[in-house]
C-alpha positions, 0 to 999 in steps of 0.5 A, spaced: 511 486 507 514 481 502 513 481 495 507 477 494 508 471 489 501 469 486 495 473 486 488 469 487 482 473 483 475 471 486 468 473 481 462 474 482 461 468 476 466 465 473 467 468 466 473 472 465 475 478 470 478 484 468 482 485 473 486 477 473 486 478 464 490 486 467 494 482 471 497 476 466 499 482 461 504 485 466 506 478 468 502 476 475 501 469 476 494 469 477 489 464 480 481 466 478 477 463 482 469 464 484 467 465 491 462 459 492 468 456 490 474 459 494 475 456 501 480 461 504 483 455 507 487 453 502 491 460 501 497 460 501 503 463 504 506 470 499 498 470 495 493 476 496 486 474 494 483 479 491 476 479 493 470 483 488 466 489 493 460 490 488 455 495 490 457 494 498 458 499 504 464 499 509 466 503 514 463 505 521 457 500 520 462 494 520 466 489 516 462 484 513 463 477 516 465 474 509 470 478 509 472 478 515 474 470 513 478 472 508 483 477 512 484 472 518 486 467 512 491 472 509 492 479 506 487 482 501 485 488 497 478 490 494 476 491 488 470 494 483 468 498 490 463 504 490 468 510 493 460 513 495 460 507 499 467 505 502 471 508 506 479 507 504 481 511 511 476 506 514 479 500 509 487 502 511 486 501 518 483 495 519 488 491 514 487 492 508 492 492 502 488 496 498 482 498 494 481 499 487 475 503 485 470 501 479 471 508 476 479 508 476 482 508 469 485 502 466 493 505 468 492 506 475 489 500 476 496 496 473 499 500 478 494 498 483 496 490 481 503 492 481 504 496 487 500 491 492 504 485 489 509 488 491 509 488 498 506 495 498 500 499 499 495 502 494 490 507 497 489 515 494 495 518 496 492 524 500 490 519 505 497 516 505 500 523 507 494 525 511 495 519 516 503 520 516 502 528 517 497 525 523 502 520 526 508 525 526 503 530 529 503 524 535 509 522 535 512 530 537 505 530 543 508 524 545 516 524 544 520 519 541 525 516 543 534 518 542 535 513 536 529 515 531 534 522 533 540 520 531 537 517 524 534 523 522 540 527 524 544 522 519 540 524 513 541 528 508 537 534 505 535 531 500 534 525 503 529 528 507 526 531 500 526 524 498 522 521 504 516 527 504 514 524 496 515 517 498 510 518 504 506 522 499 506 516 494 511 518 489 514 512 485 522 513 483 520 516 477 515 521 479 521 522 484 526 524 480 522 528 477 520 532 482 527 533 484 530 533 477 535 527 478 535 520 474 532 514 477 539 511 479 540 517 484 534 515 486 535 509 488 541 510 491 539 515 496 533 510 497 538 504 499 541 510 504 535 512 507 533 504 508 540 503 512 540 509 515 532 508 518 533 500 518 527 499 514 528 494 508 523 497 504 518 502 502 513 500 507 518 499 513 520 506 512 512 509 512 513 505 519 518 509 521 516 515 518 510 513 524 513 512 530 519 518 528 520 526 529 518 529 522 523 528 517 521 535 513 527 539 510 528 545 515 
């Protein structure tokens, strides 16, 4: 998905949130609202709503009808969420951009705000390589298909290395790091992963990562 250009923030009242007053310090355009007086109607293409999940379960049991609303409008993320009471497995599959727990630390919540405006999603990233583990597993029971081949084939060593920590979540510079290589080079073997896979960023090549064999160094 594109990068969104507005966040829209929705309070239980209309004092300042924290989150909207985190996201102006990084230079997000923010629009706070409060819920009695949004009207998903008037969201616009390339915002996110954020929408306060306070004290609420979601799982199994079902999606609120509130929220339901919201995401037949637009993409959304949650917020101020319980993790003893919501699910991020069961969040991720029914759509949602993300969820920021209330007990997370100030830097995770930035990355959070910057990661999800950007186009991507922000769950934990043991459930992101969980779920790309799983998906793998199904593509080998299921077969894929000679192009998902002949990708996997083109890329490099190292490129395979840099597709396993993107799927499990690594930033580029948690990525050059780990691979002790400057930012720069990561940026390079991304844009060739990029042409080689036909994906057009990160969460296209989670995609394709889903719908191909493993793409694990041997």
């Amino acid at each position: 998905m594109d990068a969104f250009s507005r966040l829209i923030v929705l309070t239980e009242r209309e004092q300042p949130s924290n989150l909207a007053l985190l996201a102006e310090s990084v230079h997000i355009k923010v629009e706070q609202l409060s819920r009695t007086d949004f009207d998903p109607r008037s969201v616009r293409p390339n915002c996110l709503v954020a929408f306060p999940y306070i004290g609420r379960q979601l799982g199994k049991r079902g999606v609120p009808d509130e929220l339901m609303q919201y995401m037949a409008k637009g993409p959304v993320m949650i917020y101020q969420a319980e993790r003893s009471l919501v699910d991020a497995s069961f969040a991720l599959n029914i759509g949602l951009r993300g969820v920021v727990y209330r007990d997370e630390q100030l830097d995770r919540v930035l990355n959070a705000l910057k990661t999800v405006m950007a186009g991507e999603l922000y769950y934990p990233r043991t459930l992101m390589s969980s779920l790309v583990d799983e998906f793998l597993q199904q593509r080998f029971q299921q077969g894929f298909d000679s192009e998902a081949l002949t990708a996997i084939q083109l890329l490099t060593r190292q490129e395979k290395r840099i597709i396993q920590l993107v799927a499990d979540g690594a930033r580029n510079k948690e990525i050059a790091s780990a691979l002790n290589i400057s930012a720069h080079t990561v940026k390079a073997h991304l844009s060739s992963i990029f042409r080689k896979t036909k994906s057009r960023n990160r969460v296209e090549l989670l995609r394709w990562i889903q719908q191909s064999p493993t793409s694990h160094p041997a």
